[in-house]
Each structure stands twice: as C-alpha cells, then as structure tokens.
C-alpha positions in Angstrom: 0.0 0.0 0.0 1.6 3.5 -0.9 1.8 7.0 1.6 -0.8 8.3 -0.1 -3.7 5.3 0.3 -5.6 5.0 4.0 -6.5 1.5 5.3 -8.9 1.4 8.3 -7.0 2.2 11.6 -6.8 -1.0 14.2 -8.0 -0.3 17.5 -5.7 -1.8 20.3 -8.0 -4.7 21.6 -6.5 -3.5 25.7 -8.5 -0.5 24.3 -11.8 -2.3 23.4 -11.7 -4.5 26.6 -11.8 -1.6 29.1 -14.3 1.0 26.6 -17.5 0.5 27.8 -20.9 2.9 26.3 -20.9 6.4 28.7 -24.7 6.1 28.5 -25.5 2.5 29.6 -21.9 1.3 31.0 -22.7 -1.7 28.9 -20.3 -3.4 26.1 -19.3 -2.1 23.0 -18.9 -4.0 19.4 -16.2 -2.8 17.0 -17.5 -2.7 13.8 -14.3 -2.4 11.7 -16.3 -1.6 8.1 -17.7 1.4 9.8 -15.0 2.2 12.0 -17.3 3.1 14.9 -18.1 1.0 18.3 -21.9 0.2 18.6 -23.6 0.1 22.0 -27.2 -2.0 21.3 -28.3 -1.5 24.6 -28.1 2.4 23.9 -28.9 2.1 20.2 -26.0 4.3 19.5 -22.7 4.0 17.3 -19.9 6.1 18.5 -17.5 7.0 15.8 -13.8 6.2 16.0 -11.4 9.0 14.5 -7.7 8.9 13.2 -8.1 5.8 15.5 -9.6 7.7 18.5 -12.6 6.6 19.5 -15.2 9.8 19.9 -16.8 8.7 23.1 -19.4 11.3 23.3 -23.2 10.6 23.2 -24.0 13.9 21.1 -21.2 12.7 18.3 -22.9 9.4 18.0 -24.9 8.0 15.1 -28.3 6.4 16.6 -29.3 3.0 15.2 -32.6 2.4 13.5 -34.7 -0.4 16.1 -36.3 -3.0 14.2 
C-alpha cells in the first residue's frame, strides 16, 4: 500500500476490553467496516477517529430499532 492510500485504523484490543458505552456502561462492538463502536443496549454507534474513539453521546450515530 503506498503514503498516499488510507487502510482502516486497528483499535488496540486493551483498548476495546476496558471501553465501555458512557450512557449504559454496557459493552461495545467494534464494527471495523464502519470504524465506529456500537452500543445496542443504547442504540448508539460512537464514531472512531484517526483511530480515536469519539466517546461522546452527542457525536454518535443512533441506530434504526427494528
């Protein structure tokens, strides 16, 4: 891959076992496609940034309920 092509950052998985959502304080999924950690219980996706997860329940996307 050269400089100027940008492959999905990794999160550090020490990182996704100790993030938990800030509205629920229940578990998060890393959806890796999206680049954005999904809390269910909150039907919320919180982005993740430059590989920095944006942690903040006014900067995440909410998830259509079936």
């Amino acid at each position: 891959m050269s400089e100027n092509q940008t492959a999905p950052r990794e999160i550090d998985p020490k990182l996704l076992e100790i993030l938990v959502c800030p509205v629920t304080r229940g578990p998060l999924k890393y959806d890796r496609k999206a680049q954005e950690l999904v809390s269910d219980s909150a039907g919320l996706a919180y982005p993740i940034r430059d590989g920095i997860p944006i942690m903040l329940p006014d900067e995440a996307r909410k998830l259509e309920r079936d």
